[in-house]
C-alpha positions as CSV (number, residue, x, y, z in Angstrom):
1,X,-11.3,9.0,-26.2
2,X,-13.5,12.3,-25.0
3,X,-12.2,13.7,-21.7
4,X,-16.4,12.6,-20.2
5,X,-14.9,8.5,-20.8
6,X,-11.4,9.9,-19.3
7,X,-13.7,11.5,-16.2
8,X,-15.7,8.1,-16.1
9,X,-12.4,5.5,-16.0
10,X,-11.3,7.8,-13.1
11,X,-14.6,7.9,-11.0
12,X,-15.4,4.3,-11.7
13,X,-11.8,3.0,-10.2
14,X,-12.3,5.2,-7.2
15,X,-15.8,3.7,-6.2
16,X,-14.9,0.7,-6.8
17,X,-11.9,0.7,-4.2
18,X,-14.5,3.1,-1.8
19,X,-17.1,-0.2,-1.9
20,X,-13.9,-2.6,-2.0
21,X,-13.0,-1.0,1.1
22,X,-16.0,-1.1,2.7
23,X,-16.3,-4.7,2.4
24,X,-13.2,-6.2,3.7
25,X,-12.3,-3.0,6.0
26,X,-9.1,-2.4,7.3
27,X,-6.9,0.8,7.8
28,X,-7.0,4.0,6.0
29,X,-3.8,2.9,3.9
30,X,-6.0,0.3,2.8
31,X,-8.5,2.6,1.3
32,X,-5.5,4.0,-0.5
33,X,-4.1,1.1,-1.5
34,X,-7.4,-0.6,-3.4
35,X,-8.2,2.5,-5.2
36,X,-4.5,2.7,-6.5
37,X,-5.1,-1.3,-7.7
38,X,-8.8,-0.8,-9.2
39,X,-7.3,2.6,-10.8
40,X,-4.3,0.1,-12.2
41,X,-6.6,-2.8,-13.0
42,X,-9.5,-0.8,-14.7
43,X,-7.3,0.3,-16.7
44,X,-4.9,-2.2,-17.9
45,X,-8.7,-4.1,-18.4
46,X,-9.8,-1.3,-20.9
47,X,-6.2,-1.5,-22.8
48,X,-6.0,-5.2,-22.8
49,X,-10.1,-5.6,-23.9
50,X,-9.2,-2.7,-26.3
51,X,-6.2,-4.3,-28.0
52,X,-7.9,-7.7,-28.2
53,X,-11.3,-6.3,-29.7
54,X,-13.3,-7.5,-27.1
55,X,-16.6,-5.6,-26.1
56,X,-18.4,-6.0,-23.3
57,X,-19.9,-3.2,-21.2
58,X,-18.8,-1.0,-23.4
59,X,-19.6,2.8,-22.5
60,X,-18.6,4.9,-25.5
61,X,-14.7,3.8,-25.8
62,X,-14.8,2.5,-22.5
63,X,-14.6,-1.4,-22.0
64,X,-16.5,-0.8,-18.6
65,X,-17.2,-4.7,-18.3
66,X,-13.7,-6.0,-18.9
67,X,-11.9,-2.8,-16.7
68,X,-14.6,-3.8,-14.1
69,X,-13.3,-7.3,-14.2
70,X,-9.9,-6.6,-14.4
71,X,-9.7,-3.6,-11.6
72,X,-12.0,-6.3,-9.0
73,X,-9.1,-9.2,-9.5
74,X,-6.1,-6.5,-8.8
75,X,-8.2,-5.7,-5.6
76,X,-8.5,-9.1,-4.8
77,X,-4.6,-9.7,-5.4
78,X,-3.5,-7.0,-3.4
79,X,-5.8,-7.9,-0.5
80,X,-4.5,-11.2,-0.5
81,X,-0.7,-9.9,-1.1
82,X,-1.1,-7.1,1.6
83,X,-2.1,-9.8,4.6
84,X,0.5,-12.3,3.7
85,X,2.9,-12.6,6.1
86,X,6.9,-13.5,5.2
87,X,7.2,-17.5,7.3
88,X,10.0,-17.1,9.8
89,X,13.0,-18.6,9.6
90,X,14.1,-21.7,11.1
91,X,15.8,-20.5,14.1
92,X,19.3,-22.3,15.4
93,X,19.4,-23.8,18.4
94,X,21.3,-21.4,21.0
95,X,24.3,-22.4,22.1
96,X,24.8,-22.3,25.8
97,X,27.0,-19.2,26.8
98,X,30.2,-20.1,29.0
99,X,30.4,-18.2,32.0
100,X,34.0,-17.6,33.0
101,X,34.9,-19.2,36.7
102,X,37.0,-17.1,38.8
């Protein structure tokens, strides 16, 4: 792999979390947080499209198409991870408190 395809599976992952971003908003972590999962996805795409031979987009040695793919349903995950709240417990009744008579 030549260090331009490196350059181009690094740039790629970080617009894609930039427009990612853009479109469902939020807080700066956010913006953080979706490049780290299109960075993640993109390339576990490439390796995974690499390893099974399958070719589409492919830039050079890049599987663009399938890191594309990939890197857009990590984003999607992690949204949908990173707004779902834990359900609260069932709470127990309270038991009345005895207050002491003097």
């Amino acid at each position: 792999m030549t260090i331009q395809a490196v350059l181009l599976g690094i740039i790629a992952p970080i617009f894609f979390g930039a427009v990612f971003h853009l479109w469902r908003g939020g807080a700066t972590w956010r913006l953080g947080l979706y490049i780290a999962l299109a960075m993640v996805g993109f390339w576990v795409g490439h390796l995974v499209g690499t390893r099974l031979g399958w070719e589409f987009l492919k830039v050079g040695s890049l599987q663009m198409g399938i890191g594309t793919i990939s890197a857009i349903l990590f984003m999607l995950l992690g949204h949908w991870l990173s707004f779902k709240q834990p359900e609260a417990e069932t709470a127990r009744p309270k038991r009345p408190t005895r207050s002491v008579r003097r």
